[in-house]
C-alpha positions in Angstrom: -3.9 17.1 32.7 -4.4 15.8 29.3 -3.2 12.5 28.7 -4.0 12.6 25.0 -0.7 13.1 23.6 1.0 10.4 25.9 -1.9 7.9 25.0 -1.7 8.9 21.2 1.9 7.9 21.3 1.4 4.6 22.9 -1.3 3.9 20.2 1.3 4.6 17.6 3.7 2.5 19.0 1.4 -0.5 18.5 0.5 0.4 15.1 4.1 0.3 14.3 4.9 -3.1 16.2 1.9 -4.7 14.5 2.9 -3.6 11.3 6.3 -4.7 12.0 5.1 -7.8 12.9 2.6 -8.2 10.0 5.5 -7.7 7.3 7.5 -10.4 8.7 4.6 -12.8 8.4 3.9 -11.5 4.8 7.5 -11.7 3.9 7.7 -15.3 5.7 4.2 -16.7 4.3 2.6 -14.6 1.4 5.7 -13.5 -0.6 6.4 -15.5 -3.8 3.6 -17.9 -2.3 0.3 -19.0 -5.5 -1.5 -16.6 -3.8 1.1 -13.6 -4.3 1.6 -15.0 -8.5 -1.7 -15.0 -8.8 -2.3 -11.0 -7.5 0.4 -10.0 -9.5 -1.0 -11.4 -12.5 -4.3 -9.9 -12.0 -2.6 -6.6 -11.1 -0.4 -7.0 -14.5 -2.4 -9.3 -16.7 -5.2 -6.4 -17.5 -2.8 -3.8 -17.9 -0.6 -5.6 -21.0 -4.2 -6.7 -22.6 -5.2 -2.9 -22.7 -2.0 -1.8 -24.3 -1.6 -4.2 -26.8 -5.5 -4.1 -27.8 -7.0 -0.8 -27.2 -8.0 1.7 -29.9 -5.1 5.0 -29.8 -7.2 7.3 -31.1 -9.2 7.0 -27.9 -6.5 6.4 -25.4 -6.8 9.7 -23.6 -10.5 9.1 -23.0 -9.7 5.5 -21.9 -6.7 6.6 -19.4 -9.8 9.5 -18.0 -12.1 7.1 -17.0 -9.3 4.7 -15.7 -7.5 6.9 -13.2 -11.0 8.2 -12.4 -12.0 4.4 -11.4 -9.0 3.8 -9.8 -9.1 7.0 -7.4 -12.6 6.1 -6.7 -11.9 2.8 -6.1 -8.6 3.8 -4.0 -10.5 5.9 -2.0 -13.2 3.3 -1.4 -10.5 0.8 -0.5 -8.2 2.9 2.2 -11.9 3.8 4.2 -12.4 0.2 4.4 -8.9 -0.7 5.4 -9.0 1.9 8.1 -12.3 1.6 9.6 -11.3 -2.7 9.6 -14.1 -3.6 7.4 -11.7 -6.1 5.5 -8.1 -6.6 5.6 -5.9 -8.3 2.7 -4.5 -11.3 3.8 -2.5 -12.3 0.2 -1.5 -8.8 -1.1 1.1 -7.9 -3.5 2.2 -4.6 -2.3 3.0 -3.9 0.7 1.6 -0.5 1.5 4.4 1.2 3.6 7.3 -0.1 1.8 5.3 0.6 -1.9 4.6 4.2 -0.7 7.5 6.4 -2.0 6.7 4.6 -5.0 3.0 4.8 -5.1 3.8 8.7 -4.6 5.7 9.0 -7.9 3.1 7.0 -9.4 0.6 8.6 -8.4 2.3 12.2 -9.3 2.7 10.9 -13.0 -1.0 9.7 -13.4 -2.1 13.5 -11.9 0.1 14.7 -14.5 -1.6 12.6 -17.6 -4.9 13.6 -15.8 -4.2 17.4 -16.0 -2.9 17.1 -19.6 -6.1 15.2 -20.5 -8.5 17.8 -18.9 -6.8 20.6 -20.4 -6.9 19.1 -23.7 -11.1 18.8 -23.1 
């Protein structure tokens, strides 16, 4: 008999109790810790210096080459998440609680990007 979907069950079990576990020791020791100010500055920081210095009549160009960075480099980053390669031990989001809004986020940037391409 195939013991595949029993196993795969138990497997997500664990993922779920270690994830549990993993946002109770982010909430208890990362959040609001110098580690956790200083991600969210660097995740913030870069953004305000861009709008308050970069040229308009290039912005659409600019936000192009952005979202296509960042969905290389989101790509890059959930393979090496997955396959263990490194893990994140001061993040700022945390992924499964940030999702739903990483999903509307995500929806408006393919949105700019669609208007952008169309417009080229």
């Amino acid at each position: 008999m195939n013991q595949y979907p029993k196993l795969s069950d138990q497997m997500n079990q664990q993922l779920l109790e270690a994830r549990e576990y993993k946002l109770q020791l982010w909430t208890e020791y990362v959040l609001f810790d110098w580690h956790w100010w200083l991600g969210v500055i660097l995740t913030i920081g870069p953004i305000l210096v861009w709008i308050m210095f970069h040229k308009r009549n290039e912005r659409k160009s600019l936000l192009l080459a952005g979202l296509t960075t960042a969905i290389l480099a989101a790509a890059i980053d959930t393979s090496g998440q997955f396959f263990g390669w490194y893990d994140y031990r001061y993040d700022v989001p945390h992924g499964s609680e940030l999702r739903s809004l990483g999903l509307c986020v995500n929806s408006y940037f393919s949105d700019v990007y669609h208007s952008v391409i169309q417009e080229y």
